[in-house]
C-alpha positions in Angstrom: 167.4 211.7 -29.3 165.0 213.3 -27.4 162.0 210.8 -28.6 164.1 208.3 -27.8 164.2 209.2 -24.1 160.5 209.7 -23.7 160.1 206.4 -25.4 162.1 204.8 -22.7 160.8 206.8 -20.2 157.0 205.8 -20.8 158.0 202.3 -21.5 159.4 202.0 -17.7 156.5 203.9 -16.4 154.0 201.1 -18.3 156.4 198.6 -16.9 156.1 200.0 -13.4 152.4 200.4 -13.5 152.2 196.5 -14.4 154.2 195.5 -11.9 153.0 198.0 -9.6 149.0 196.3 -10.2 150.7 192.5 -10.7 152.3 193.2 -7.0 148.8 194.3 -6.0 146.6 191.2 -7.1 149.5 188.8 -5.2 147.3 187.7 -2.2 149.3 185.2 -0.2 146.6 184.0 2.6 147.8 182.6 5.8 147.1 178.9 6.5 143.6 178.7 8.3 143.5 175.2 8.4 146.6 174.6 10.2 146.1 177.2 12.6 142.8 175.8 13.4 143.9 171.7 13.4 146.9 173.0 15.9 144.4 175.3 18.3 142.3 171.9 18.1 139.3 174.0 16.9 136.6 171.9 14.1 134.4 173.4 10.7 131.6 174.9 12.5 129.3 176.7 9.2 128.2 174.7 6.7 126.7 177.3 4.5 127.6 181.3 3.6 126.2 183.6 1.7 127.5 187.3 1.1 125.5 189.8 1.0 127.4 192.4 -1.0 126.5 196.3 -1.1 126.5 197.3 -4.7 125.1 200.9 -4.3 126.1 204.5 -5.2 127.3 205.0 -1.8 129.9 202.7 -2.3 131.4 204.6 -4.9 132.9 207.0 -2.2 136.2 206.8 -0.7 137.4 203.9 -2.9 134.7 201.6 -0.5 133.7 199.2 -3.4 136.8 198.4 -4.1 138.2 198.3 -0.9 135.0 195.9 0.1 136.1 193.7 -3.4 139.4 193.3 -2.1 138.5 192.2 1.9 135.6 189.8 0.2 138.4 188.0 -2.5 140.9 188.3 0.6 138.5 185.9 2.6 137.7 183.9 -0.3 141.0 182.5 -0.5 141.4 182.5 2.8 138.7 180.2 3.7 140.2 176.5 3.3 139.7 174.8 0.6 138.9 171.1 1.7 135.9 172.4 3.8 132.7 171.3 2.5 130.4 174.1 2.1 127.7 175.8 0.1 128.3 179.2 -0.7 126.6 182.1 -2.1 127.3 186.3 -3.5 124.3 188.0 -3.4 124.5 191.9 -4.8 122.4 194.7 -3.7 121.7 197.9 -5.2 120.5 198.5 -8.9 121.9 196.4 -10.9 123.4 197.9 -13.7 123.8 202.1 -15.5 120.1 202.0 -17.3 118.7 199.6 -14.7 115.3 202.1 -13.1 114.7 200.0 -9.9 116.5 198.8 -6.7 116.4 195.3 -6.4 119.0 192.2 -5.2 120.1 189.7 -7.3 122.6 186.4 -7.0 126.2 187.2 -8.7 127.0 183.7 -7.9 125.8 180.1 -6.2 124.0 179.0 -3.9 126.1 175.9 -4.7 129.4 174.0 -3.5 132.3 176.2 -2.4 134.8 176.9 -5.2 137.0 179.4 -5.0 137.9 179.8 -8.4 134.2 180.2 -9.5 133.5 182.7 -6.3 136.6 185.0 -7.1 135.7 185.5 -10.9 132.4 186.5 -9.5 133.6 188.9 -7.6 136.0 190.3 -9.9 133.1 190.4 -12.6 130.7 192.8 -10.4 132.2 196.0 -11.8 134.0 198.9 -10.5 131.0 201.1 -9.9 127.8 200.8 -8.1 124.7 202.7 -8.7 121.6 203.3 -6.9 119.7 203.3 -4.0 121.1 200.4 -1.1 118.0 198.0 -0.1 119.7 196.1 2.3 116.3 194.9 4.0 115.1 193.5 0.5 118.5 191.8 0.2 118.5 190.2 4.0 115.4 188.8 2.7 116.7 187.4 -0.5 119.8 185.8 1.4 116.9 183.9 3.9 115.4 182.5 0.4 118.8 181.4 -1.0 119.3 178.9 2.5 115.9 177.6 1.8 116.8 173.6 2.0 120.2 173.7 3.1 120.8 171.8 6.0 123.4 172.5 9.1 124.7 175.9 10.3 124.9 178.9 8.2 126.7 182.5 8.2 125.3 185.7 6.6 128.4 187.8 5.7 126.9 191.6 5.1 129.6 193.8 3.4 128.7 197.6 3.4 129.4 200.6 4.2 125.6 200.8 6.1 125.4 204.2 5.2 122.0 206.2 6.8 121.6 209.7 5.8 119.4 211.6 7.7 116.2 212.8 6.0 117.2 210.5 3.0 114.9 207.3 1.9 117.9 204.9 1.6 119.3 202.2 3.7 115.7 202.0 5.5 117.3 200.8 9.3 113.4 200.1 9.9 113.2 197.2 7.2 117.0 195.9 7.5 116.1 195.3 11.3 112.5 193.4 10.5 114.1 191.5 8.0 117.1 189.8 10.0 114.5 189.2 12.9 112.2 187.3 10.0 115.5 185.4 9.3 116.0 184.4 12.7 112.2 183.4 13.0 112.8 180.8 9.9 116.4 179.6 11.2 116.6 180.4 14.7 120.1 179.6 16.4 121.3 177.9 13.2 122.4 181.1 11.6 124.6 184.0 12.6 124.9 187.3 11.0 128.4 189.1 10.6 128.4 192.6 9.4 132.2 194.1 7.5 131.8 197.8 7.8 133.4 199.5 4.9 133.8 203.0 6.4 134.1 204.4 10.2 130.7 206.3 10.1 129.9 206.3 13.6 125.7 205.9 12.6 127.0 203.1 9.9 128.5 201.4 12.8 125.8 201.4 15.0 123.4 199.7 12.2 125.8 197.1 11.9 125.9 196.4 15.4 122.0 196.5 16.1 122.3 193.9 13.2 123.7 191.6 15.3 121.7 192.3 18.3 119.3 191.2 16.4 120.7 188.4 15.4 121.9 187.3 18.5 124.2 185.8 16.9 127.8 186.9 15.3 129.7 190.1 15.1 131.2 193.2 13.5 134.1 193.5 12.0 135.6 197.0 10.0 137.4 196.0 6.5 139.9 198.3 7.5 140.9 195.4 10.2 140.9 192.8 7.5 144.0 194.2 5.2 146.7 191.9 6.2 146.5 187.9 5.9 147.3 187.4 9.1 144.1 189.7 10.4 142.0 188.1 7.8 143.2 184.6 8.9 141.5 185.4 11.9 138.4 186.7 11.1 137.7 183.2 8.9 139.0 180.9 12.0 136.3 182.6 14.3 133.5 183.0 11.8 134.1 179.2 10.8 135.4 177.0 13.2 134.4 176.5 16.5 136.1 174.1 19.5 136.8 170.2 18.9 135.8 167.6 20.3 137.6 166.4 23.8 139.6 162.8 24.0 137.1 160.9 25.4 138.2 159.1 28.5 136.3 155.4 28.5 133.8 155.5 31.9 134.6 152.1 34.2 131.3 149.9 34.2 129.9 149.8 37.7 130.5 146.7 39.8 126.8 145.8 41.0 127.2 143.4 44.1 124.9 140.3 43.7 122.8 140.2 47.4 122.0 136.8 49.1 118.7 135.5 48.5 117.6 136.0 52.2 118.2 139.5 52.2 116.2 140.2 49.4 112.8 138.1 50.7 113.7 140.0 53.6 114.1 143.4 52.5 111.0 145.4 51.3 110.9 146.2 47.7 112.5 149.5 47.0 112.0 151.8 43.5 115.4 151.5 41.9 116.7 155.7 40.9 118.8 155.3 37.3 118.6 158.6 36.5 118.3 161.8 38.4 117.0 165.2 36.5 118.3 166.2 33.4 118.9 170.0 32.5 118.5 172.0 29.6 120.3 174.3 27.4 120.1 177.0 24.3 121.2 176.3 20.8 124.6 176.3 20.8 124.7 177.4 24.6 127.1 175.7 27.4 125.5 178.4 30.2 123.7 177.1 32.7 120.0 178.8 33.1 118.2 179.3 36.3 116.0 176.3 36.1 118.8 174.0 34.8 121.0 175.3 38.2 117.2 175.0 40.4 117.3 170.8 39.2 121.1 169.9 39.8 120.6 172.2 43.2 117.8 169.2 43.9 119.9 166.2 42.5 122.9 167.7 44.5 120.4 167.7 47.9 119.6 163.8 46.6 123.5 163.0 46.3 124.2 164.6 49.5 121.8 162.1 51.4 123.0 159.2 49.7 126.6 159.5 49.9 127.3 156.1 48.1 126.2 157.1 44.8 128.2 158.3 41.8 126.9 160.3 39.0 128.3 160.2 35.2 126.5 163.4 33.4 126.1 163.1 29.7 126.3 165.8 27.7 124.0 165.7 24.7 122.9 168.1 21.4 120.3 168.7 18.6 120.9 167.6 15.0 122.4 170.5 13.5 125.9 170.8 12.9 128.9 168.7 12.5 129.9 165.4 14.3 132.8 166.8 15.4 131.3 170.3 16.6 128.6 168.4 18.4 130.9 166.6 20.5 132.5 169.2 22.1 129.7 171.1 22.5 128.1 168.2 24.3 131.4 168.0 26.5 131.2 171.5 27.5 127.5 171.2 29.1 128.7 168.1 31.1 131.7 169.8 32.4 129.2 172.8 32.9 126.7 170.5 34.6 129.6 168.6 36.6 131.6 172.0 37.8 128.3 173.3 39.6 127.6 170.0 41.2 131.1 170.2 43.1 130.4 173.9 43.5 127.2 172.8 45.6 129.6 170.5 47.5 129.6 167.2 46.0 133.1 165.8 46.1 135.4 165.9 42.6 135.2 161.3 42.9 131.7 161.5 42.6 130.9 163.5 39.4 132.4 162.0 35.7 131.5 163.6 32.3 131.0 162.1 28.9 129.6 163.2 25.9 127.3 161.6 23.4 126.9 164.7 20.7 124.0 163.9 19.0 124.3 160.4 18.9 121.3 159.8 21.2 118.4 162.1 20.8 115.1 161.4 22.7 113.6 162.7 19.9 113.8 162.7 16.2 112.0 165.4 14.7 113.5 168.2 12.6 111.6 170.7 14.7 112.3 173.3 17.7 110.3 171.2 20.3 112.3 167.9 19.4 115.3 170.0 19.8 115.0 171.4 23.0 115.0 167.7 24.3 117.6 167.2 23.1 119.5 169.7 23.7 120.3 168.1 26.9 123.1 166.8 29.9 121.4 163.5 31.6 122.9 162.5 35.0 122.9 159.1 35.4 123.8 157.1 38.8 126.6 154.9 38.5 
């Protein structure tokens, strides 16, 4: 009688322990992709890659697996239907009789599948070993968005452990490493650190990360544990603000003058176009020399009090239509705002954005871009 008791006593522990891990696995993510359509907001990355601490370190305080679980959390939170190209890179050494520290791709660089991304992640194992050569790995990420066109995140997961007087992490070689990055790729990438722990020196490595960067943010896992957190995190790292209903601009009616006036009158140099201004990748701000040429067209406007102005907001190449748009919107409402601020009436100043439908110039370089990286103010 007394077997048969512990018989049934283990078989509802076993079927409490399957549950218990079945329960544990059931990772309902919160809709992204509505949120984002209802807030109006637009796909702003085209590529990811995570860059994945596999180290000894990790091992501690149930980090790898807590870091497993926020990295498959925002896998299938990210939407589905967006069109990207990711990537899992691993860091550490890669495997119990493996000597040296090294990097290595666990999965991509190719098209975004969840399905393929998730087994990845689930494959990595429950242990890491070694040394944590994060710089080496930053390095490795820059090769693997060699070719890829359009915006692109670095997503580091790590704890970003530094102990004193110990030749790990090496802050020195992460640091030269993401400012090598930002040499190659300049303002199209942006580096977002997960800190798995709350080590205060941990946290400041993350953050001088993104300093460095100049470009993204940190984020603790421990912030990440419920969907609706983590539904967050993905709608700021990957979508940005849409595009504004365009409002159609009225064509100016150009009065026709009488013959005799014009033998009469003096030839005069027609203005079409007063300066244009410039901005920073991905930058609405207005910079001191872009406020020192609308304070001059302003002074031009405020002597010929007939004109009108339309300013056209334009951008560079990279990134979506969409994205482009409003970010092109945003420097002619930018432009416009400080125009009235100098004093010229609301009637006279009208926005519209082109995106990067008209560049002046068409190479894939920094200089082309910074032309075109532009708001035009054109007399009406």
């Amino acid at each position: 009688m007394e077997k048969k008791v512990l018989r049934l006593l283990v078989g509802v522990l076993c079927l409490a322990m399957m549950v218990g891990c079945a329960a544990k696995k059931a990772y309902v993510p919160a809709d992204v992709m509505s949120q984002a359509k209802a807030e109006d907001l637009v796909q702003k990355v085209d590529n990811f890659d995570v860059v994945f601490d596999k180290s000894d370190s990790m091992n501690a305080e149930n980090r790898l697996n807590i870091a497993k679980e926020t990295t498959s959390g925002m896998v299938q939170t990210i939407p589905a239907d967006l069109k990207l190209n990711s990537a899992l890179r691993l860091f550490g050494v890669k495997g119990f009789f493996a000597q040296e520290e090294s990097t290595w791709l666990e999965y991509g660089m190719t098209s975004f599948k969840k399905e393929g991304f998730l087994k990845a992640v689930e494959d990595m194992g429950g242990r890491g070993y070694g040394r944590t050569p994060l710089g080496r790995a930053l390095a490795g990420a820059g090769d693997d968005l060699k070719g890829l066109s359009g915006n692109s995140a670095i997503i580091v997961v790590s704890d970003f452990e530094e102990i004193e007087g110990v030749d790990d992490i090496r802050p020195k070689s992460v640091i030269e490493n993401v400012a090598k990055l930002k040499a190659a790729y300049g303002d199209r990438l942006c580096i977002y650190p997960i800190h798995v722990d709350k080590d205060p020196m941990g946290q400041k490595l993350a953050e001088q990360i993104v300093v460095e960067a100049k470009c993204g943010f940190v984020e603790n896992a421990g912030n990440l544990a419920t969907p609706a957190a983590m539904a967050s995190y993905v709608k700021k790292v990957f979508f940005g603000p849409a595009p504004p209903k365009l409002v159609a601009e009225e064509k100016p009616v150009v009065a026709m003058e009488e013959k005799k006036e014009a033998e009469a009158t003096p030839a005069v140099v027609e203005v079409s176009k007063l300066d244009a201004i410039y901005f920073d990748f991905d930058k609405f701000t207005l910079k001191p020399e872009a406020r020192e040429a609308l304070k001059k067209n302003a002074d031009w406007l405020s002597k010929n009090p007939d004109k009108k102005v339309v300013v056209e907001g334009n951008c560079d190449e990279r990134g979506t239509n969409e994205y482009n748009m409003a970010l092109g919107q945003r420097r002619a409402d930018s432009a416009a705002k400080y125009l009235k601020d100098l004093g010229i009436k609301k009637d006279r100043v009208s926005t519209v954005s082109y995106g990067k439908e008209r560049p002046e110039c068409k190479e894939s370089n920094e200089e082309c871009w910074s032309k075109n990286r532009r708001a035009d103010v054109v007399l009406k």
